[in-house]
TORRO-775025 format. One record per residue (C-alpha): residue in three letters; x, y, z. Coordinates in pm, whole numbers, padded with zeros to 5 digits, always signed. Each point is the difference from the previous one (the first is absolute). Example, Ala and Ser with C-alpha at 12.3 -4.5 7.8 and 13.67 -1.06 7.14 Angstrom:
BEGIN
Ala+01230-00450+00780Ser+00137+00344-00066
END
This chain:
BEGIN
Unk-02017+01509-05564Unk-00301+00130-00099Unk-00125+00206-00298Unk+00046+00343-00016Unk-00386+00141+00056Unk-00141+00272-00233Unk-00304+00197+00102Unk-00298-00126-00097Unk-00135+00106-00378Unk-00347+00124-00023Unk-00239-00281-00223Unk+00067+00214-00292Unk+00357+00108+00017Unk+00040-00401+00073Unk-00145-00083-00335Unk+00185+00253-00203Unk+00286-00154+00162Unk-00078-00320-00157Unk-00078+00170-00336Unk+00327+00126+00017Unk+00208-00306+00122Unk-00230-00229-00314Unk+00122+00257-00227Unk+00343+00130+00086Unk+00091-00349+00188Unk+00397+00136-00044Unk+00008+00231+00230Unk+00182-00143+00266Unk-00145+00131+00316Unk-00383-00044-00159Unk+00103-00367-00034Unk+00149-00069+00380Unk-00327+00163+00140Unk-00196-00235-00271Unk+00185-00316+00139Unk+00027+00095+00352Unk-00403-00021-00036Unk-00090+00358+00159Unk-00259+00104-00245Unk-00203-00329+00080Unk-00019-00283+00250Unk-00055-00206-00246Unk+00313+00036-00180Unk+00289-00173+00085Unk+00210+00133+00328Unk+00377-00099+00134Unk-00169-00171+00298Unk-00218-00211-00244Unk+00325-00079-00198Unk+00204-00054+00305Unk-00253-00269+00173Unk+00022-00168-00326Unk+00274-00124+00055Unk-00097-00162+00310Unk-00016-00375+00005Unk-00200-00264+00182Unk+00205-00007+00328Unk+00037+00383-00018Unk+00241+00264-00127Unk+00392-00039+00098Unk+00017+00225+00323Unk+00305+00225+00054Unk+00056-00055-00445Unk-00081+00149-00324Unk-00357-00145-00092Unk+00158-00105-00354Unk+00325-00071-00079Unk+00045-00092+00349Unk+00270-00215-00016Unk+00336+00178-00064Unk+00347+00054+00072Unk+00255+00342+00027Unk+00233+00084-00167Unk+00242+00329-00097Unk+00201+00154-00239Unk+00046+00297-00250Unk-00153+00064-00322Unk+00310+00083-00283Unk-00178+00234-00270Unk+00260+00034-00292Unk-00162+00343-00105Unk-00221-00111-00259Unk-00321+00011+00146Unk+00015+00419+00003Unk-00083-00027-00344Unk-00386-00071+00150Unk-00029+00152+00317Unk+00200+00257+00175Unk-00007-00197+00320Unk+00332+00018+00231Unk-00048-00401+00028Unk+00093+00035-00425Unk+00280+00209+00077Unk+00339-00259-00020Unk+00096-00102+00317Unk-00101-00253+00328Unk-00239+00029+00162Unk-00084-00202+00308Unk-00328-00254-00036Unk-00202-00202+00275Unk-00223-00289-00129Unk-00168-00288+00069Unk-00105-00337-00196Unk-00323-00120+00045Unk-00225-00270-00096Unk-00369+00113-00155Unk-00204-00165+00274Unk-00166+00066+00319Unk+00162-00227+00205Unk+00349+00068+00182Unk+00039-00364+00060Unk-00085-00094-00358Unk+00187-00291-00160Unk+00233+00174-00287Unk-00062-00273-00233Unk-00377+00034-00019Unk+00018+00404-00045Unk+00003+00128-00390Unk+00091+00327+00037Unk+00267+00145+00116Unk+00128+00366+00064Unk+00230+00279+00113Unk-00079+00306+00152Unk+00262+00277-00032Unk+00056+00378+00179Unk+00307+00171-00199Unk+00090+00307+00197Unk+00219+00298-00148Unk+00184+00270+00175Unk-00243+00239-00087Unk-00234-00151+00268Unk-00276-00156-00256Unk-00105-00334-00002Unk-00055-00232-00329Unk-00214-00295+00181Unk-00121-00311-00219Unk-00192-00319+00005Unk+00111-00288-00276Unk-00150-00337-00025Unk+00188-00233-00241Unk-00313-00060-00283Unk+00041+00204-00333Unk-00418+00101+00064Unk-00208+00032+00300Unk-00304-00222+00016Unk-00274+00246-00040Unk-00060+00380-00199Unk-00165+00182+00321Unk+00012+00019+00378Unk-00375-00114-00007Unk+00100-00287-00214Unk+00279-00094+00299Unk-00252+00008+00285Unk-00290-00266-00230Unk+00335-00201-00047Unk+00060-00009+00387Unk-00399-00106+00072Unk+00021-00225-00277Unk+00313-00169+00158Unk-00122-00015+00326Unk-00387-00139-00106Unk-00055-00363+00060Unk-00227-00019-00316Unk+00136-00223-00209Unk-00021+00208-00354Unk+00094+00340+00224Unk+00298+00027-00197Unk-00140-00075-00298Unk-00225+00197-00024Unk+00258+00252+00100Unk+00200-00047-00255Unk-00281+00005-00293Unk-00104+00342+00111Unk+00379+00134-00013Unk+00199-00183-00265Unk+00328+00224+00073Unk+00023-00299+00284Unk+00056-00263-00324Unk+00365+00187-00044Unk+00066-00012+00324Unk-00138-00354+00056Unk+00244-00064-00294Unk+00299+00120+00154Unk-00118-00156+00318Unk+00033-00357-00177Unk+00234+00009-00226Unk+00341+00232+00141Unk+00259-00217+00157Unk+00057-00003+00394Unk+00336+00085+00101Unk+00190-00047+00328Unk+00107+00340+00116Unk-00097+00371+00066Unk+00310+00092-00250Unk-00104-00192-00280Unk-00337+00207-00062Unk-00088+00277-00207Unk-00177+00236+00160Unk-00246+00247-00162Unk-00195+00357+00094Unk-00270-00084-00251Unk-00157+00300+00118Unk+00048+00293-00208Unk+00147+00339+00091Unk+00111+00355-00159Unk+00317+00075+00028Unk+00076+00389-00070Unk+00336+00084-00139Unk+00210+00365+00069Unk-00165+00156-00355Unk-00375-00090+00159Unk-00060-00290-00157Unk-00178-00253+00029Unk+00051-00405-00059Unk-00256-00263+00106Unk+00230-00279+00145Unk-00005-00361+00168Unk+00294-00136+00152Unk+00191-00365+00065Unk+00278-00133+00174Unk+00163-00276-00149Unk+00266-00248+00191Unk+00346-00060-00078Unk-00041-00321+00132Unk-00120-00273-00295Unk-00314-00072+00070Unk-00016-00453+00090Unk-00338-00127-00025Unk-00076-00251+00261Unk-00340-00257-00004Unk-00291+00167+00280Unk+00046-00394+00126Unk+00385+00032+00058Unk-00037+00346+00151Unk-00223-00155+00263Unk+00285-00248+00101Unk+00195+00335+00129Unk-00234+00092+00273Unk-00241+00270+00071Unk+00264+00269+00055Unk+00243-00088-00273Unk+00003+00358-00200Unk+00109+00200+00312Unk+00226-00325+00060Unk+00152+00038-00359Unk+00026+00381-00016Unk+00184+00007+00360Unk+00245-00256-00147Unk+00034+00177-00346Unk+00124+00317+00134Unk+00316-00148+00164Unk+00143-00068-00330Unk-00038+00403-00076Unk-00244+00247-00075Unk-00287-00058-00230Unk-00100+00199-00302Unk-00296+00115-00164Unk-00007+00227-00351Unk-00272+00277+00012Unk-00175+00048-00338Unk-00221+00257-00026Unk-00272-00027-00306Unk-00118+00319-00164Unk-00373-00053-00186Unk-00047+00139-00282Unk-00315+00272-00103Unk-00305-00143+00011Unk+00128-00301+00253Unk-00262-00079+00264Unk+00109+00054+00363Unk-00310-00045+00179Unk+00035-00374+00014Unk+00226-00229+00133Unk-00103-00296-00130Unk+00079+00068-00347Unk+00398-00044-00071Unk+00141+00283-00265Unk+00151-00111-00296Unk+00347-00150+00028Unk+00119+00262-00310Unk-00015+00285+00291Unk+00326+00183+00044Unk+00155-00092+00362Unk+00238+00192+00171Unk+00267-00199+00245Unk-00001+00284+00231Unk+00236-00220+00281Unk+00009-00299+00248Unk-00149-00092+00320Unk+00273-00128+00190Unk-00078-00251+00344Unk+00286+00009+00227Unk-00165-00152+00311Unk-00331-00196+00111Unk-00126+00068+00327Unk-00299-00245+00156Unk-00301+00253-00035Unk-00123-00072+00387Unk+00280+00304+00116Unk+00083+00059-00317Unk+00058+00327-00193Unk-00287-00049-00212Unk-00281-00131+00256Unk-00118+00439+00035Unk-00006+00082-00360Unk-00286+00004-00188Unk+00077-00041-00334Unk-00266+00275-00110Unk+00048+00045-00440Unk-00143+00329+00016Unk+00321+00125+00235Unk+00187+00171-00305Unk+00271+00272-00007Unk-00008+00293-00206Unk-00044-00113-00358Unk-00230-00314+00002Unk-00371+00019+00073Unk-00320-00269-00001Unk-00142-00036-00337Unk-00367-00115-00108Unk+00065-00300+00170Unk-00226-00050+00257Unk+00171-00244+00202Unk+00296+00184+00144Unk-00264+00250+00212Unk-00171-00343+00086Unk+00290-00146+00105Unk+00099+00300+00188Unk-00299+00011+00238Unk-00014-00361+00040Unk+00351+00011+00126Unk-00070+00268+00250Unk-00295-00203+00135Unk+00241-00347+00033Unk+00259+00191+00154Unk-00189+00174+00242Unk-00131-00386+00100Unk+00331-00103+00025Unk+00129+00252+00215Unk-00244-00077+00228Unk+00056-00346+00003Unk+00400+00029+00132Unk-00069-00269+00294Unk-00122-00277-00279Unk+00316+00035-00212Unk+00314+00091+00299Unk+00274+00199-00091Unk+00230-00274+00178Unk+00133-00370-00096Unk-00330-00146+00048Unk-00105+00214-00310Unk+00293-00188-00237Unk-00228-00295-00059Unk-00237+00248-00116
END
């Protein structure tokens, strides 16, 4: 899918464009054109993000270029109500309402082995009877790696260099990558989808029915007790053993998920995700993701969706964040790949060992 275009800016109207996005870098729409690279071709574009992700035998054809290993699944969303307090979306309003998702592993490769993948995430499109859309992309760390989207891309050429100090020299000229790193190292592994936390760690505005607005990030925290399990032992349970698990799991019954929604308060940053908010910030259990079935993602109800963060209802909008636009029009270019890629990832059995 490719970028919207926008007709060409005249040399100066481009550089009071730039003026204005250096100095007013929360307006939401200045900031997707800023990151989508249209003032500049030297500034970072989705295509330049997207063939990032590309390894050294190529990117996955027919899948998402990251998080391209995955697996369906469906549900509903059960808000108890609380959540209008912040934002006078129907999804807030207390009631079901019916969820597709997927789990996913943070990598590039669709035959990756799940016990050598850190990350993990969720990708979520609550839909209400109003016909709007509440579409989300979680990963399971309490920070993301890096502060900016230009920051990501250096991490992606650092990764990929075959200079020996590429990484660290990465990481001396961004030390937000030492938290990460941190996490990276030190959180325990566990051996299932349903045991994970999973976080927005973007930020967002929620507006409530008096106008309002709250600067918010959001979680979703498991029901299930969380069992850490040794990286070495994990290996032992072959490359596929988190779809494995999760297919098993849901026999038992459905699996549950609380949705806490943290408000900042004044004077909060929002512009970077790599810096947690204090743990003293009031949270709001707004309701529970509920997983009723897994589906294999190959025909799956999930393999279409692109779990775009800036698809909000009525009521939630992008904040100073840069990354959601980023995100956005990276999406757009992987799915567009994808699509056209059908024949390399078949919609039939031969996909299921996908």
């Amino acid at each position: 899918m490719d970028v919207p275009q926008a007709s060409r800016p005249s040399p100066g109207a481009a550089i009071g464009s730039l003026a204005l996005i250096a100095g007013v870098i929360a307006l939401s729409a200045a900031a997707f054109a800023y990151t989508a690279g249209w003032f500049s071709p030297e500034r970072l574009t989705p295509r330049k993000l997207v063939d990032g992700f590309a390894g050294p035998s190529g990117p996955p054809l027919g899948h998402r270029r990251n998080h391209s290993k995955g697996i369906c699944f469906t549900g509903v969303f059960e808000s108890n109500g609380a959540g209008s307090e912040l934002s006078r979306a129907q999804v807030f309003a207390q009631g079901l309402y019916p969820v597709v998702g997927r789990f996913n592993l943070g990598t590039a490769d669709a035959n990756a082995d799940d016990a050598k993948v850190r990350v993990r995430g969720l990708g979520l499109m609550i839909s209400t009877p109003d016909g709007q859309e509440w579409r989300m992309a979680m990963i399971d760390p309490p920070i993301f790696a890096v502060s900016t989207p230009e920051a990501f891309h250096a991490l992606q050429i650092a990764s990929a260099s075959k200079e020996p100090d590429a990484m660290a020299k990465f990481a001396d000229a961004h030390p937000e990558f030492a938290a990460f790193g941190a996490w990276a190292t030190s959180a325990p592994w566990t051996g299932s989808y349903a045991e994970e936390r999973y976080n927005s760690l973007n930020s967002f505005i929620f507006t409530d029915m008096s106008g309002n607005d709250h600067a918010v990030r959001w979680s979703l925290a498991p029901a299930a007790q969380p069992v850490p399990v040794p990286p070495a032992d994990l290996a032992k349970r072959g490359p596929d053993f988190l779809e494995n698990e999760i297919m098993e799991r849901i026999k038992s019954g459905p699996l549950r998920w609380t949705m806490a929604v943290t408000v900042a308060n004044p004077g909060d940053q929002t512009a970077d995700p790599s810096k947690a908010w204090s743990e003293d910030r009031r949270s709001v259990e707004v309701g529970a993701l509920i997983v009723h079935e897994i589906e294999p993602e190959w025909d799956g109800p999930c393999r279409d969706i692109n779990f775009d963060p800036t698809v909000l209802p009525d009521g939630m909008r992008t904040s100073d964040d840069p990354f959601p636009a980023a995100r956005s029009s990276a999406y757009r270019v992987s799915y567009d790949r994808r699509t056209a890629e059908e024949k390399d990832y078949p919609r039939t059995a031969t996909g299921s060992s996908q």
